[in-house]
C-alpha positions as a printed NumPy array, in Angstrom:
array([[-29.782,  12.781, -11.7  ],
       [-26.16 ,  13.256, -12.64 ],
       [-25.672,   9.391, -14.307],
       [-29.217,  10.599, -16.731],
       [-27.437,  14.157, -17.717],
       [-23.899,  12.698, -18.133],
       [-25.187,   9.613, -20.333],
       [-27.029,  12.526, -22.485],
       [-24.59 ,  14.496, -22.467],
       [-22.127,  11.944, -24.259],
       [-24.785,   9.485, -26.309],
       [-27.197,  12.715, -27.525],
       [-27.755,  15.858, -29.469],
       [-24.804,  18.167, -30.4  ],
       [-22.609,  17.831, -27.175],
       [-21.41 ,  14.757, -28.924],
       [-19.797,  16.363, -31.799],
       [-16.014,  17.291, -29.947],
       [-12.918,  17.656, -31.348],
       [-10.59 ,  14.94 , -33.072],
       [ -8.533,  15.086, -30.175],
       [-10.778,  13.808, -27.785],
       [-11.686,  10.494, -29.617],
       [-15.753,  11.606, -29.768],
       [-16.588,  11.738, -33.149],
       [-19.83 ,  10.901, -35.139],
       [-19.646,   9.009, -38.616],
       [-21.864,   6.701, -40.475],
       [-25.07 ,   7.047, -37.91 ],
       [-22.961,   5.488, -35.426],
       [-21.029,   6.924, -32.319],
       [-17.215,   6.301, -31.89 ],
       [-16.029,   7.067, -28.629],
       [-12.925,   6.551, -27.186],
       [-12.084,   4.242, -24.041],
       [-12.566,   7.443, -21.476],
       [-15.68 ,   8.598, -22.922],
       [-17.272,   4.983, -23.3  ],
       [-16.601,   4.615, -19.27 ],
       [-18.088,   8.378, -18.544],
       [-21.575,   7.415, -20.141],
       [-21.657,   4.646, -16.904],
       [-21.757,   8.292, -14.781],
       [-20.755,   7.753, -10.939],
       [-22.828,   6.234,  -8.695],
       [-23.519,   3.095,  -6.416],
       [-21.402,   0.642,  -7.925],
       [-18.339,   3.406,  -7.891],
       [-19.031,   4.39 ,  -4.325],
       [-19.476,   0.225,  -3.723],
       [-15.94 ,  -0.51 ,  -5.214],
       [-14.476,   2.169,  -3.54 ],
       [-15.105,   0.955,  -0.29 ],
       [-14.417,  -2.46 ,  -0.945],
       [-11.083,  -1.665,  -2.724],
       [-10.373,  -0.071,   0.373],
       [-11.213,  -2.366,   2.563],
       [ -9.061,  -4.583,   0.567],
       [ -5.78 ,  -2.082,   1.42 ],
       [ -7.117,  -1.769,   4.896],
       [ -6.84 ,  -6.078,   5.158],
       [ -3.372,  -5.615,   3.698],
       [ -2.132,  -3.379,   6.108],
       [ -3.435,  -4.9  ,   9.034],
       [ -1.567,  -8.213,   7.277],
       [  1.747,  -6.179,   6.769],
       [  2.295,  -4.495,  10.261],
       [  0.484,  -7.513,  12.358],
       [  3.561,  -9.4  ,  12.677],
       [  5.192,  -5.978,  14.293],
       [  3.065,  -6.401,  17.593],
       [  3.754, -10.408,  17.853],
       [  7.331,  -9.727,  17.735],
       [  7.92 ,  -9.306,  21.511],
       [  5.998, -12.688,  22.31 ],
       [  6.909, -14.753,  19.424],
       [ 10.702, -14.051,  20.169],
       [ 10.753, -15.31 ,  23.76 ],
       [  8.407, -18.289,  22.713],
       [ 10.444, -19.349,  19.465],
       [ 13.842, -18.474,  21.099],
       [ 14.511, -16.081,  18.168],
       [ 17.404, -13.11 ,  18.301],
       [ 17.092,  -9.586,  17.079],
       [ 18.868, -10.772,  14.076],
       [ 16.195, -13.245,  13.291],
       [ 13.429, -11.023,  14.336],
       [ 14.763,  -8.811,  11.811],
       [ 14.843, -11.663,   9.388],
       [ 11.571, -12.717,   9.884],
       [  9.871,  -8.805,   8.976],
       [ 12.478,  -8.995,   6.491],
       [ 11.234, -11.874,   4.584],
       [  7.852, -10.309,   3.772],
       [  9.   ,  -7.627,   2.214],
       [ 11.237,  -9.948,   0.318],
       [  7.941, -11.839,  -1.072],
       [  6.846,  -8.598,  -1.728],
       [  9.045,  -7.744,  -3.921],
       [  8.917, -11.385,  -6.475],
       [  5.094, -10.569,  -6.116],
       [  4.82 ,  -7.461,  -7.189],
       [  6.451,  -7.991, -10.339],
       [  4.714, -11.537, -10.875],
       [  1.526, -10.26 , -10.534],
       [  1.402,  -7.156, -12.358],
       [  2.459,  -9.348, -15.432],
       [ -0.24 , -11.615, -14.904],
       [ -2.613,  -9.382, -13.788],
       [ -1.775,  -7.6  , -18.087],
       [ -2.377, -11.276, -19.172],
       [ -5.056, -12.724, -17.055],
       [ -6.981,  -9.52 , -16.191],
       [ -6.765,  -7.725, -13.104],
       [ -9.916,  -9.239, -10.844],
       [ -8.292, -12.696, -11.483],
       [ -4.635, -11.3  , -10.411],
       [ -6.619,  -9.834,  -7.396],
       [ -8.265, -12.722,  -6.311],
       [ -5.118, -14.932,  -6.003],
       [ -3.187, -12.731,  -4.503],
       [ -5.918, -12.26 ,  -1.911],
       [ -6.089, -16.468,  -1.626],
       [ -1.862, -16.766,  -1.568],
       [ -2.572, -14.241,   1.345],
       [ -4.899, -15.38 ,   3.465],
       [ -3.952, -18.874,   3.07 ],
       [ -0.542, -18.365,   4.473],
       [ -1.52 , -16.058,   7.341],
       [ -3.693, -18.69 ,   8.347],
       [ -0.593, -21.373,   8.417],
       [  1.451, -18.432,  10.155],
       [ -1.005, -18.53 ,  12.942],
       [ -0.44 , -22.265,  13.515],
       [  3.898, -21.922,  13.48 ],
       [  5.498, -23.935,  15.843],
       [  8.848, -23.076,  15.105],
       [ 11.098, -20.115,  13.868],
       [ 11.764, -21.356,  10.46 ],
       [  8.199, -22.434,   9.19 ],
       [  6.989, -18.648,  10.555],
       [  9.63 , -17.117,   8.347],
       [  8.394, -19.123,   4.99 ],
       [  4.728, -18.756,   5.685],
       [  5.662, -14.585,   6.068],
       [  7.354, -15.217,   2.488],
       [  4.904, -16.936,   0.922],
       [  2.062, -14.557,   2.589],
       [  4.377, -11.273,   1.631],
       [  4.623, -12.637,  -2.143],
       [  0.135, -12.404,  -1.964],
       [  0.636,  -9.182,  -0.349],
       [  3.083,  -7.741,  -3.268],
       [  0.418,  -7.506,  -6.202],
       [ -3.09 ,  -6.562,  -3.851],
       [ -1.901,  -3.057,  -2.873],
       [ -0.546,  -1.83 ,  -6.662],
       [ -3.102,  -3.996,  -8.725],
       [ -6.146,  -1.916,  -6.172],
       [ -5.171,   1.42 ,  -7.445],
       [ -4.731,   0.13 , -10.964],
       [ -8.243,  -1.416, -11.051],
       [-10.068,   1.147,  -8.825],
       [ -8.072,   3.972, -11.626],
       [ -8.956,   2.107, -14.929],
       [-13.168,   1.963, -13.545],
       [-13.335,   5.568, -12.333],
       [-14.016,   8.32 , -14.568],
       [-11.721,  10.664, -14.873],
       [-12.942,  13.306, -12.628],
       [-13.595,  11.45 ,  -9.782],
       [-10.302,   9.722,  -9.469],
       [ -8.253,  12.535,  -7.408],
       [-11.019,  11.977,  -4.695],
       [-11.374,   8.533,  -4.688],
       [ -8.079,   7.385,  -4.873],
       [ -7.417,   9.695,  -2.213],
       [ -9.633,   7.16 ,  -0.097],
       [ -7.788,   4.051,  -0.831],
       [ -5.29 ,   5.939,   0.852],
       [ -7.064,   7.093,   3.539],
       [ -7.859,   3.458,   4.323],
       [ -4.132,   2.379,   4.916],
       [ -4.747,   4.788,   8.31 ],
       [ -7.678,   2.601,   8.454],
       [ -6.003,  -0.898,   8.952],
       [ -3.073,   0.413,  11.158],
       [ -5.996,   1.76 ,  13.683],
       [ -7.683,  -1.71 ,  13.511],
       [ -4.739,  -3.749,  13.54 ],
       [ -3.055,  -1.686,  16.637],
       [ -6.703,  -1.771,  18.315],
       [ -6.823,  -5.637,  17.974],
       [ -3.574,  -6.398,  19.187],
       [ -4.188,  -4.047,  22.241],
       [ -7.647,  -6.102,  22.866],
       [ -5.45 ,  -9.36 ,  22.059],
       [ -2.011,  -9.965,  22.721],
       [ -1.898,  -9.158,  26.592],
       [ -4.059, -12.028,  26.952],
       [ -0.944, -14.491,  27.472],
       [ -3.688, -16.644,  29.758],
       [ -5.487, -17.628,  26.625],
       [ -2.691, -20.697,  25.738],
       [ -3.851, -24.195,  24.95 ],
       [ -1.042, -27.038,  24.904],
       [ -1.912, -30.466,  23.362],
       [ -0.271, -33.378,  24.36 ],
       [  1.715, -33.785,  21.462],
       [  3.309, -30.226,  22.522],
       [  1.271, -27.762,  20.009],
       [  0.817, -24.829,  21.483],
       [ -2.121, -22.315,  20.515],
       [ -2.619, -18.442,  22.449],
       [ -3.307, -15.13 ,  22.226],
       [ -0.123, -13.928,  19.29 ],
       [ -1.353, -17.302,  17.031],
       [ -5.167, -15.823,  17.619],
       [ -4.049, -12.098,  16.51 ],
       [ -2.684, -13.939,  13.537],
       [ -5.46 , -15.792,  12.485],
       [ -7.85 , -12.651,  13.082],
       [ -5.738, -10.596,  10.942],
       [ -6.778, -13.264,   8.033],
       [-10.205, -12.324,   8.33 ],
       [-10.633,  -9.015,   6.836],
       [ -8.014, -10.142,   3.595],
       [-10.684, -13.54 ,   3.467],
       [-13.556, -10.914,   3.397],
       [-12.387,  -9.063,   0.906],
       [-11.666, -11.772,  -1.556],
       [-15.253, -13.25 ,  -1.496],
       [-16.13 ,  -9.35 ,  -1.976],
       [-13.888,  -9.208,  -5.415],
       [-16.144, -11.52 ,  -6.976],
       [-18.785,  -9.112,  -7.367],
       [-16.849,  -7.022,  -9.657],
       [-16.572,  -7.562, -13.442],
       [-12.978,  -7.112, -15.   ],
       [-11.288,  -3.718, -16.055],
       [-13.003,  -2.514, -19.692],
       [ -9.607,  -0.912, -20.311],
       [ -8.142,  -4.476, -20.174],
       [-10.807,  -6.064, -21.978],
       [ -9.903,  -3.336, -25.061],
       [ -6.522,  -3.85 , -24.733],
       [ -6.881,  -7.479, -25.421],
       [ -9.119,  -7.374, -28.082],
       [-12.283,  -7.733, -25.819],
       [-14.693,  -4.888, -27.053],
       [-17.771,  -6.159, -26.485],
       [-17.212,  -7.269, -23.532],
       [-15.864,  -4.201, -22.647],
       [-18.992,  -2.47 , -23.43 ],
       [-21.051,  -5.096, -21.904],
       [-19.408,  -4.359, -18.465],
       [-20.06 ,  -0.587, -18.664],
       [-23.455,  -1.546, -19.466],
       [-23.919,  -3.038, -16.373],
       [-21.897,  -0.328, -14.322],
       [-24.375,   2.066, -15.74 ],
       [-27.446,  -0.15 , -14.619],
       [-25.906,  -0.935, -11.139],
       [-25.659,   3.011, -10.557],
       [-29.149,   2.897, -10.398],
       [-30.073,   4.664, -13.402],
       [-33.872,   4.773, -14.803],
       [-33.169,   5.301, -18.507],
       [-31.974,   2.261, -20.287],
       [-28.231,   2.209, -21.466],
       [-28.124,   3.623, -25.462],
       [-25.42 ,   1.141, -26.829],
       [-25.262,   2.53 , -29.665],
       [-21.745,   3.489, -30.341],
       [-18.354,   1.98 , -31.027],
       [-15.211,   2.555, -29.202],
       [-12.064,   3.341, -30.848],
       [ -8.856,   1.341, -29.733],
       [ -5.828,  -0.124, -30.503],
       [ -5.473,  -3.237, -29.977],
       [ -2.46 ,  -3.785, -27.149],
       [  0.667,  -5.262, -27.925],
       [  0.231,  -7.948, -25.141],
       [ -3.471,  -8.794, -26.819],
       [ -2.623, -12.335, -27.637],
       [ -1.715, -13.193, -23.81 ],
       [  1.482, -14.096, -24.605],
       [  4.525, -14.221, -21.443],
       [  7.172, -13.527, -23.915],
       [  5.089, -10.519, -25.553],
       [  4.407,  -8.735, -21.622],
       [  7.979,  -9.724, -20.784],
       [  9.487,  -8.022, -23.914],
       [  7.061,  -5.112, -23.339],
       [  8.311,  -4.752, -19.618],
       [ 11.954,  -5.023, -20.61 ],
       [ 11.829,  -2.172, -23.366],
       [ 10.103,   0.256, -20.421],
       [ 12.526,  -0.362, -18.158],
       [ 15.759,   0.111, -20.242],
       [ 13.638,   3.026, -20.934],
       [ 14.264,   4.486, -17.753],
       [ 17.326,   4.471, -17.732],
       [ 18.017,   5.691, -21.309],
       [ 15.558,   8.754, -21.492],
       [ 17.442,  11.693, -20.19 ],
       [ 14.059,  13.311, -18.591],
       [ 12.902,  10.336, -17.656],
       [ 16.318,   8.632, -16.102],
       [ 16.903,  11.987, -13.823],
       [ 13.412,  11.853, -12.812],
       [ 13.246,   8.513, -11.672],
       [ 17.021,   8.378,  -9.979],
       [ 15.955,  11.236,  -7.771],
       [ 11.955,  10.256,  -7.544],
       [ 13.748,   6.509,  -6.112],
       [ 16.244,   8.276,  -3.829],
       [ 13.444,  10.085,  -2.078],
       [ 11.045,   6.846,  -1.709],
       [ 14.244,   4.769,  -0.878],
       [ 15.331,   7.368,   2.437],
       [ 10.888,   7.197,   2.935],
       [ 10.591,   3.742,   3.117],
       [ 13.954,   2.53 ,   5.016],
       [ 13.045,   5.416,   7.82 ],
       [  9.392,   4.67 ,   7.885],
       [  9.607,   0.921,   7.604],
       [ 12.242,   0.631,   9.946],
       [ 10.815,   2.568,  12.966],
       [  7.067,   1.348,  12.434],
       [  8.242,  -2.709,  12.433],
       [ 10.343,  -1.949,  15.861],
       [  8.947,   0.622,  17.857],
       [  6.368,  -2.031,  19.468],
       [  9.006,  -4.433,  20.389],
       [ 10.925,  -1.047,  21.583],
       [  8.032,   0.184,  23.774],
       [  8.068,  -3.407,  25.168],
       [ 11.713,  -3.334,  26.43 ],
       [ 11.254,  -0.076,  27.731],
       [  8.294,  -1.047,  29.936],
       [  9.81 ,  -4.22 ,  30.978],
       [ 12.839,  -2.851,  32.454],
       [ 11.992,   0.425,  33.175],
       [ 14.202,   2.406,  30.802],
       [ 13.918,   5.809,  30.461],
       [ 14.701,   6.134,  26.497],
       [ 13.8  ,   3.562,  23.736],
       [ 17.84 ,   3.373,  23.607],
       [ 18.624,   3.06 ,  27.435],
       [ 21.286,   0.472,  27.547],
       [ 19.833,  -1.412,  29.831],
       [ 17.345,  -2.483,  27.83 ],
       [ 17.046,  -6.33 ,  27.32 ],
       [ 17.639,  -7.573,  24.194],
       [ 15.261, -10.316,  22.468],
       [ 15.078, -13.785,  23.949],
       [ 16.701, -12.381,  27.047],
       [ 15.367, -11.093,  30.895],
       [ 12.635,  -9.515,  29.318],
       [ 11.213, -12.792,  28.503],
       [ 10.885, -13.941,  32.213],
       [  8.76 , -10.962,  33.16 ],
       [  4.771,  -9.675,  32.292],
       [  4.303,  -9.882,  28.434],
       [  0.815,  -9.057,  28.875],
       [  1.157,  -5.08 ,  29.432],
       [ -1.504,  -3.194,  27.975],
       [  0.269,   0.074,  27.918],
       [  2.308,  -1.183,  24.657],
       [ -0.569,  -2.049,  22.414],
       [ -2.215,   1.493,  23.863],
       [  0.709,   3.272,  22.326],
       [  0.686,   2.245,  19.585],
       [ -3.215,   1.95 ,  18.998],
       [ -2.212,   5.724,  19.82 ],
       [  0.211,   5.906,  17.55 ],
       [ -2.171,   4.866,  14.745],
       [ -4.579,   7.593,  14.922],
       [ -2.393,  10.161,  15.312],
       [ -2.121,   9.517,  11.423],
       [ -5.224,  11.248,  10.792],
       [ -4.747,  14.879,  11.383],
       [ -1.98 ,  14.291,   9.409],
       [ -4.295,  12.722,   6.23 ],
       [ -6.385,  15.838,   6.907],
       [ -3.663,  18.047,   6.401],
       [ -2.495,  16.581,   3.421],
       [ -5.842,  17.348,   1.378],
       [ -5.887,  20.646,   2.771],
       [ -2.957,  21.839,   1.728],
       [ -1.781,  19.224,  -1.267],
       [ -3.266,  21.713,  -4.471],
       [ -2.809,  25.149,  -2.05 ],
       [  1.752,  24.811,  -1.963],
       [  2.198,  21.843,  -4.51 ],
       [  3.254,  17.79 ,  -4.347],
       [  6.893,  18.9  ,  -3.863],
       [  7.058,  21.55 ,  -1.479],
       [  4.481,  19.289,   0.493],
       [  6.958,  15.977,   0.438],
       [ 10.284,  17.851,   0.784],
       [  8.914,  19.882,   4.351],
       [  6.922,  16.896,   5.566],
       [  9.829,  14.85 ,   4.997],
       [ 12.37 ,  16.699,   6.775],
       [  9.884,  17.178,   9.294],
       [  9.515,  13.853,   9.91 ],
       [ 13.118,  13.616,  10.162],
       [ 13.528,  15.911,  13.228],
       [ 10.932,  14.216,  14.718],
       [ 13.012,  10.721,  14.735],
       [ 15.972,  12.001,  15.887],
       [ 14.185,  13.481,  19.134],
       [ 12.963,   9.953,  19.783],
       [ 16.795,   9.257,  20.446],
       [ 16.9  ,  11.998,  23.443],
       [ 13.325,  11.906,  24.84 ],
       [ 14.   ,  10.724,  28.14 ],
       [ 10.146,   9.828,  29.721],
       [  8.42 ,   7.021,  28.049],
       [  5.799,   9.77 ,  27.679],
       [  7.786,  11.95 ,  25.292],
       [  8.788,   8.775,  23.703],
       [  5.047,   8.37 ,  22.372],
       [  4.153,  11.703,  21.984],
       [  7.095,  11.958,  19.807],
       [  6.584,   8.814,  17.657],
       [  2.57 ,  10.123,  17.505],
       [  3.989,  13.042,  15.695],
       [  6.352,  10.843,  13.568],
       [  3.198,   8.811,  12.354],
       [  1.184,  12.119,  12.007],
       [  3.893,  14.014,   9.903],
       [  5.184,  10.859,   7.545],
       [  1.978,  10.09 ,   6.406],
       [  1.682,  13.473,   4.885],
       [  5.386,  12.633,   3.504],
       [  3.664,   9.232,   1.819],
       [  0.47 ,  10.551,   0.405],
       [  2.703,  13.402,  -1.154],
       [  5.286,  11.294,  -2.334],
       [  3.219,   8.379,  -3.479],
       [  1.422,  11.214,  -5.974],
       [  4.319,  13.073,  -7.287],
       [  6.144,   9.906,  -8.424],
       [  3.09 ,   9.134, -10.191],
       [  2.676,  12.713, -11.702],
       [  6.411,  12.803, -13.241],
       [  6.898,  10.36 , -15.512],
       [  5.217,  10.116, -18.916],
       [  1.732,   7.661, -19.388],
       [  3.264,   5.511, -21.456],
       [  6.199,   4.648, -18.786],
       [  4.219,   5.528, -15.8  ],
       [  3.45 ,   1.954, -14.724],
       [  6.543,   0.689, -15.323],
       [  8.025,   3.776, -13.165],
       [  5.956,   2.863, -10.304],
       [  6.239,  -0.63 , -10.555],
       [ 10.273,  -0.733, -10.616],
       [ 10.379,   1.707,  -7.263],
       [  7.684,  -0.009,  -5.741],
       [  9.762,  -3.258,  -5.823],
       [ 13.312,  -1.669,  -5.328],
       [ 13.088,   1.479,  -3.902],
       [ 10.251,   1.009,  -1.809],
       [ 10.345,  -3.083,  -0.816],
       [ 14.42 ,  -3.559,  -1.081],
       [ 14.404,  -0.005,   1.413],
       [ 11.943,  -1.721,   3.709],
       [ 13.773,  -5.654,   3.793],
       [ 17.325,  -3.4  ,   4.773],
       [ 15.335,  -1.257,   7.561],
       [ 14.34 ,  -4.42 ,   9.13 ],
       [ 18.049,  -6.307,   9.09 ],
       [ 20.016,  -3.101,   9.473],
       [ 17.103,  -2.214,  12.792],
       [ 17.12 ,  -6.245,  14.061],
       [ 20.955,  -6.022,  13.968],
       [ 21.754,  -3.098,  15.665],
       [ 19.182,  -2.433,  17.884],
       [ 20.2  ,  -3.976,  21.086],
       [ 23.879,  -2.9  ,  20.77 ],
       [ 23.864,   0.028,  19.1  ],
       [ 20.417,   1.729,  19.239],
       [ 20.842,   4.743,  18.398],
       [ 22.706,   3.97 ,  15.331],
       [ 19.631,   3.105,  12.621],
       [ 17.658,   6.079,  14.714],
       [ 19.961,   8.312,  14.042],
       [ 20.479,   6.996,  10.143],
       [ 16.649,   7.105,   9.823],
       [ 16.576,  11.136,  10.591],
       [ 19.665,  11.782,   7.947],
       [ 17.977,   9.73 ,   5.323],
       [ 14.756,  11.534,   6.053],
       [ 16.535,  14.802,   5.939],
       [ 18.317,  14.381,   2.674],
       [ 15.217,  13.083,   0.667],
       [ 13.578,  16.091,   1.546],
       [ 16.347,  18.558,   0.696],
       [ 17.045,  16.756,  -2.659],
       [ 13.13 ,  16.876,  -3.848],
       [ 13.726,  20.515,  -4.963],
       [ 15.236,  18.588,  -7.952],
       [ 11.86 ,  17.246,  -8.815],
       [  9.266,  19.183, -10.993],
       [  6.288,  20.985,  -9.441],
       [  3.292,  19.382, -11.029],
       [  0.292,  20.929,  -9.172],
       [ -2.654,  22.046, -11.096],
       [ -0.051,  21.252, -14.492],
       [ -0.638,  18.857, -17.072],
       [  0.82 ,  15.661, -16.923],
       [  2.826,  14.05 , -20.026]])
């Protein structure tokens, strides 16, 4: 069984005795391993294979959480009287709660541990999508999506973190690689229950008192469910040994591999005999002001590193042009398809499109052609996941980004001159199926680039800015223009999609090359 020959391997006879530099030395009858080998003697096995799913799972419930409020648009505008401008407003102001909770969470997840950060961001989630389902008015919606959007900011990040800091290390490329395959995941489930869903407009319940309940408020409250699920699920999982050892936790630590090796369903019993060798983490004690001062040296060093700085300007350029472009398009394009079908347009531009709150309000909300398309939509995402492992380690992270990118780009500004509401789909099928090779590229190159001991910092700073700040502009920029001048953000979108491809030639190639 591979668990039995990698725990002998590591804990007996002479393949112990490695080199200084890998932290595996013998001394004094005892062994001394270092953090990575300690989590190898676990092996892989059921409880990996277990957390992998429900990790993924988890960023499936996210998704569906993060794009359901894109197919309510269309009916929650005419019901809450809301204008393009506060349409945009309202997508906007998750994002905007993503971005406080990213960086609040990721601190305490370094103090508190990261299944305890993970578990209240999943409650602060699911709690607030259930009060989003029972919104009344315009302005509660928009704080329940900020409060909900600031849950939503630490899941996704803190997932990869714990799912990385479990795994050893030569199973990580593939199983990270399904966390991401699982964001394909929720879109397909979340398009597929709004198209089963949201036509329903006959399923509305009034009370007396004027509270009204249908079929939008339902898709909300369903899209709670899976993000409820999944934190139950979390409490099956013991905390990160990594974080235990880097506050001073070592037996603990060693404690929870123990029982990672017994849940993989391995017959010999665990040899604890060893030590592992650590240094105790500056942020050991728990302390705010210790994390805080650790974050802010990181960041200025960013910016003062000369390798580092011109890597992460251009690495944030090229997720800034990914995010506004994809962010932008995805949030709209339902409430686009919707106009189109209601008036009969012949381009997601036409100008006789209506804009929110307007004639297309007094006609059929309940077409299931919409919710189709984009269900469609969806799925044409995974050819494009199956392209990216094929060809990801065959012509490199950059190349990869920098043609899907630009690829993706051509494919948006088509969408502008398509003039069937067929093209219009097929079109925006191969704009999901293309950018999601740009993502999965991108998303592991500006991990690759930047030294270990910055790397989280890196990620964490574009994740909030780059990525988040990008997303909250697509959304006003899209919500302001679109029903004057429509072709505007499209148009922006393909540029900005376009130039972060070209300019990724200024990025390193790191495939199958060490990484600092």
């Amino acid at each position: 069984m591979e668990n039995d020959e990698e725990q002998e391997n590591l804990l007996d006879g002479e393949d112990c005795l490695v080199t200084h530099n890998d932290h595996d030395i013998r001394g004094g009858g005892v062994r001394r391993l270092s953090i990575d080998k300690a989590i190898e003697t676990a092996g892989f096995g059921r409880f990996h294979i277990f957390m992998v799913i429900v990790m993924g799972w988890a960023n499936s419930a996210d998704t569906i959480e993060l794009l359901s409020i894109s197919f309510v648009l269309p009916q929650a505008s005419c019901e809450l009287h809301a204008t393009d401008l506060e349409l945009g407003f309202l997508t906007a102001v998750g994002f905007a709660g993503m971005i406080i909770g990213s960086y609040f969470w990721g601190t305490f997840a370094d103090i508190k541990g990261r299944i305890k950060a993970l578990l209240l961001c999943q409650l602060v989630n699911a709690v607030f999508i259930v009060l989003s389902s029972v919104s009344q008015n315009l302005p509660f919606l928009i704080c329940m999506r900020l409060f909900s959007g600031f849950g939503v900011g630490g899941t996704a990040p803190l997932i990869f973190v714990y799912v990385v800091e479990i795994l050893p290390a030569k199973h990580r490329g593939k199983m990270t690689a399904v966390l991401s395959f699982c964001f394909m995941v929720g879109q397909i489930l979340v398009a597929g229950m709004a198209w089963l869903i949201l036509p329903h407009t006959e399923w509305t319940w009034t009370t007396s008192t004027g509270f009204t309940y249908n079929s939008w408020r339902i898709f909300m409250l369903l899209s709670s469910l899976p993000v409820i699920s999944s934190f139950f699920m979390f409490f099956s999982f013991p905390e990160s040994p990594r974080h235990l050892i880097q506050v001073g936790r070592v037996e603990d630590a060693k404690a929870v591999i123990k029982r990672i090796y017994e849940k993989n369903g391995n017959a010999r019993p665990y040899d604890e005999n060893y030590i592992i060798t650590h240094q105790r983490g500056s942020n050991s004690r728990g302390s705010m002001k210790e994390i805080l001062s650790g974050v802010g040296r990181n960041t200025v060093a960013l910016v003062t590193r000369p390798k580092v700085r011109f890597r992460f300007l251009i690495s944030s350029i090229v997720l800034f042009c990914l995010s506004f472009s994809y962010y932008g398009l995805t949030m709209w394009f339902p409430t686009l398809l919707e106009r189109m079908e209601a008036s009969q347009g012949t381009s997601v531009c036409d100008d006789k499109l209506p804009a929110a709150n307007t004639s297309k309000c007094d006609g059929d909300l309940s077409n299931n052609a919409v919710y189709f398309d984009t269900f469609l939509q969806a799925v044409s995402s995974l050819p494009g996941n199956v392209l990216y492992f094929l060809l990801v380690d065959v012509i490199g992270r950059k190349l990869l980004t920098g043609v899907s990118m630009i690829l993706t780009g051509i494919s948006v500004f088509f969408i502008w001159f398509v003039s069937s509401h067929t093209g219009s789909i097929v079109l925006s099928c191969v704009f999901a199926g293309i950018s999601v090779v740009s993502w999965n590229a991108t998303s592991l190159l500006t991990t690759e680039i930047f030294p270990t001991e910055l790397r989280s910092t890196a990620k964490g700073v574009q994740g909030a800015l780059a990525n988040r700040v990008a997303s909250v502009l697509a959304t006003l920029v899209f919500g302001a223009l679109v029903s004057t001048y429509c072709a505007v953000p499209i148009l922006l979108m393909s540029c900005l999609l376009i130039s972060g491809g070209i300019i990724t030639y200024k990025l390193p190639n790191t495939a199958n090359a060490s990484i600092e």
